[in-house]
MITI-669955 format. One record per atom (N, C-alpha, C): residue in three letters; x, z, y. Coordinates in steps of 0.2 Angstrom, whole numbers, padded with zeros to 4 digits, always signed. Layout:
alaXZY;...
// end
This chain:
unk-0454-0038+0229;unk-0447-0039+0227;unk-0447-0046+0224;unk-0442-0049+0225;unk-0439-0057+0221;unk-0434-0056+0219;unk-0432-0060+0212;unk-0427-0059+0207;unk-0423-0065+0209;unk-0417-0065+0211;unk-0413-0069+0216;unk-0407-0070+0210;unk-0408-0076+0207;unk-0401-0078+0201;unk-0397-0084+0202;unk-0394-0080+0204;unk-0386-0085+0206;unk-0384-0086+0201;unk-0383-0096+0203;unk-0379-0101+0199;unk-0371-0097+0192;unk-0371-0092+0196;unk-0363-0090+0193;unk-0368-0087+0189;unk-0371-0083+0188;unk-0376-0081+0183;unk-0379-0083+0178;unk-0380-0089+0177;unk-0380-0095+0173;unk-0374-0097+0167;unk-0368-0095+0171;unk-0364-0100+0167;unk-0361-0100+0161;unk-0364-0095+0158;unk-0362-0092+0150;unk-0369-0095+0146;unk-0372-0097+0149;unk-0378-0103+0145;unk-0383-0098+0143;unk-0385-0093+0146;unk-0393-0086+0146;unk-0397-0088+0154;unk-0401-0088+0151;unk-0408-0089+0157;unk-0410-0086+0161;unk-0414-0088+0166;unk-0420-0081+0170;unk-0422-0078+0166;unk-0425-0083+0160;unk-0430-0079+0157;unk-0428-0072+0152;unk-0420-0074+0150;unk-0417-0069+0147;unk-0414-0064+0150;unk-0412-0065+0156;unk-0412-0059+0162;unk-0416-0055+0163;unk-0424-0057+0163;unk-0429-0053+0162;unk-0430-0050+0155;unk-0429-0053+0152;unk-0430-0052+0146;unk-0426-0043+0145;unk-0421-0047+0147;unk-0416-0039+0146;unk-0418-0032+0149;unk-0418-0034+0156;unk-0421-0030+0161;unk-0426-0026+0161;unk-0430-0028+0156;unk-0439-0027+0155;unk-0436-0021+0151;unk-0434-0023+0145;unk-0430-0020+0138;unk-0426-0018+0137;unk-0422-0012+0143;unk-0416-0012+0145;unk-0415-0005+0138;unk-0407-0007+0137;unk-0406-0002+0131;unk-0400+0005+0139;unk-0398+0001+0141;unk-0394+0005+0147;unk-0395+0003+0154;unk-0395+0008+0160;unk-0392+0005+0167;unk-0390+0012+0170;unk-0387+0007+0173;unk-0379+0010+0176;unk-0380+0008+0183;unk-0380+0014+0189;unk-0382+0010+0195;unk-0373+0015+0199;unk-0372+0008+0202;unk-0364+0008+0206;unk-0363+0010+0199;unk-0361+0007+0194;unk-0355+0006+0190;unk-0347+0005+0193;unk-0347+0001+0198;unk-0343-0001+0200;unk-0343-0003+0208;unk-0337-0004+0210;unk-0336-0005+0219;unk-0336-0012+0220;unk-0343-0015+0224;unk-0341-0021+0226;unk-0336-0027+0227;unk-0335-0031+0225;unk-0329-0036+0227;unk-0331-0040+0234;unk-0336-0040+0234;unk-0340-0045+0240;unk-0339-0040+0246;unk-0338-0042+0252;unk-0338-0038+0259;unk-0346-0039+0258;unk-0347-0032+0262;unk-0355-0030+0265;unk-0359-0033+0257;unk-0360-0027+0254;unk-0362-0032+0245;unk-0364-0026+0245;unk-0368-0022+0243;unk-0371-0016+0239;unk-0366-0016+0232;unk-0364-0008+0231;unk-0361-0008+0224;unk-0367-0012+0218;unk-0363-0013+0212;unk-0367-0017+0209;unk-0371-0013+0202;unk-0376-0014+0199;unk-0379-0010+0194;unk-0378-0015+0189;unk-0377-0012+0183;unk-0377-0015+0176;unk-0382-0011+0173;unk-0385-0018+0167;unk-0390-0018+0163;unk-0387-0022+0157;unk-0391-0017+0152;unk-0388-0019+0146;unk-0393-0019+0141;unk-0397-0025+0138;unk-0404-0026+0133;unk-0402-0033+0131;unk-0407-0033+0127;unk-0406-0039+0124;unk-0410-0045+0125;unk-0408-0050+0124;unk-0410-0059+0127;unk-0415-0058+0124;unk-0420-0065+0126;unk-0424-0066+0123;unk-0424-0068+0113;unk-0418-0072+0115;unk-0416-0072+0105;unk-0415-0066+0102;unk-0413-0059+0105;unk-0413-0052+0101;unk-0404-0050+0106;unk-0401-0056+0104;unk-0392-0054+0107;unk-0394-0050+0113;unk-0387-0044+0113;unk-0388-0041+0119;unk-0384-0043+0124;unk-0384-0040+0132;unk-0382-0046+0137;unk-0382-0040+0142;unk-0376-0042+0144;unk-0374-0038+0151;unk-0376-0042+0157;unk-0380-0038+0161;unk-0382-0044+0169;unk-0379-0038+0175;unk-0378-0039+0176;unk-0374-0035+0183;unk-0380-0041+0191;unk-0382-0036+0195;unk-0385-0034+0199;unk-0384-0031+0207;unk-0386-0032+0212;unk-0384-0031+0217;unk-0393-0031+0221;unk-0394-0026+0227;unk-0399-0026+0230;unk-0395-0029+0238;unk-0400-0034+0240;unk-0400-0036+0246;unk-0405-0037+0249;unk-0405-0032+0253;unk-0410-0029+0257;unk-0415-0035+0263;unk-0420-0033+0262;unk-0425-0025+0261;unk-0425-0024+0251;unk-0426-0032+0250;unk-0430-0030+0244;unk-0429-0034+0239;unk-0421-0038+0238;unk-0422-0042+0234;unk-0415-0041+0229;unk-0419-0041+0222;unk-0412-0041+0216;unk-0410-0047+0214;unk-0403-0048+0216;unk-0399-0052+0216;unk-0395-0049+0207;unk-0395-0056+0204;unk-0393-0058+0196;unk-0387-0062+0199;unk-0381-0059+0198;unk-0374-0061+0198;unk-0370-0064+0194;unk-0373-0059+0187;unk-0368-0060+0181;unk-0372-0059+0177;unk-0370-0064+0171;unk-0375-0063+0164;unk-0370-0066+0158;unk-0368-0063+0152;unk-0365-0064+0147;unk-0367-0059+0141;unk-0363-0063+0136;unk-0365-0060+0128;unk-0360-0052+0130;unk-0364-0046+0127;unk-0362-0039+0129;unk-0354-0039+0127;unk-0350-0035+0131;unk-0343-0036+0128;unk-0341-0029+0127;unk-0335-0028+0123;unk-0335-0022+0120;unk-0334-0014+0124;unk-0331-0018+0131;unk-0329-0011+0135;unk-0338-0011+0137;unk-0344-0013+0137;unk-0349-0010+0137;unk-0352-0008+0132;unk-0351-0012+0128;unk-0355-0010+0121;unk-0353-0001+0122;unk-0345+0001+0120;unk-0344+0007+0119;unk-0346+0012+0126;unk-0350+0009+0131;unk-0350+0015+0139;unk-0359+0016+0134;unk-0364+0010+0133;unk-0369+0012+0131;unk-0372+0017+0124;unk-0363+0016+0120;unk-0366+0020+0114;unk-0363+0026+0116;unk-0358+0030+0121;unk-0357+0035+0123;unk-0366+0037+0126;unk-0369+0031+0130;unk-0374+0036+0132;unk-0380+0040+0128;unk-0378+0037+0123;unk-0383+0039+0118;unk-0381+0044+0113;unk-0376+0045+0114;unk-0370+0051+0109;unk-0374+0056+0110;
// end
């Protein structure tokens, strides 16, 4: 399996390394959160954990087969998550 981090991914200024970071140390995931926007694109999965600084970080994720996770999105956590993940834990 290979960690596949698209440029759009990047552009809130968090890293691979914070990507894994979070992923490793995931506080939530969510598989098919939501309905692709991409034709022929797997629904995508959200994770929710914290950067390497401690900040938490939404990265949203897509599998493109056989076997590789694609890192689409990554930002500082926003609120409509925060509250999906403190419900998880309710």
């Amino acid at each position: 399996m290979a960690i596949v981090f698209l440029e759009s991914a990047g552009k809130h200024g968090f890293t691979e390394d914070d990507v894994i970071h979070a992923m490793t140390d995931k506080r939530l995931v969510r598989s098919q959160f939501d309905h692709s926007r991409a034709a022929m694109k797997a629904d995508p999965t959200l994770w929710i954990g914290p950067a390497c600084d401690g900040r938490l970080i939404e990265v949203m994720t897509y599998v493109d087969p056989p076997r590789d996770v694609v890192v689409f999105h990554c930002m500082a956590l926003r609120d409509k998550f925060r509250i999906l993940m403190e419900g998880e834990r309710s």
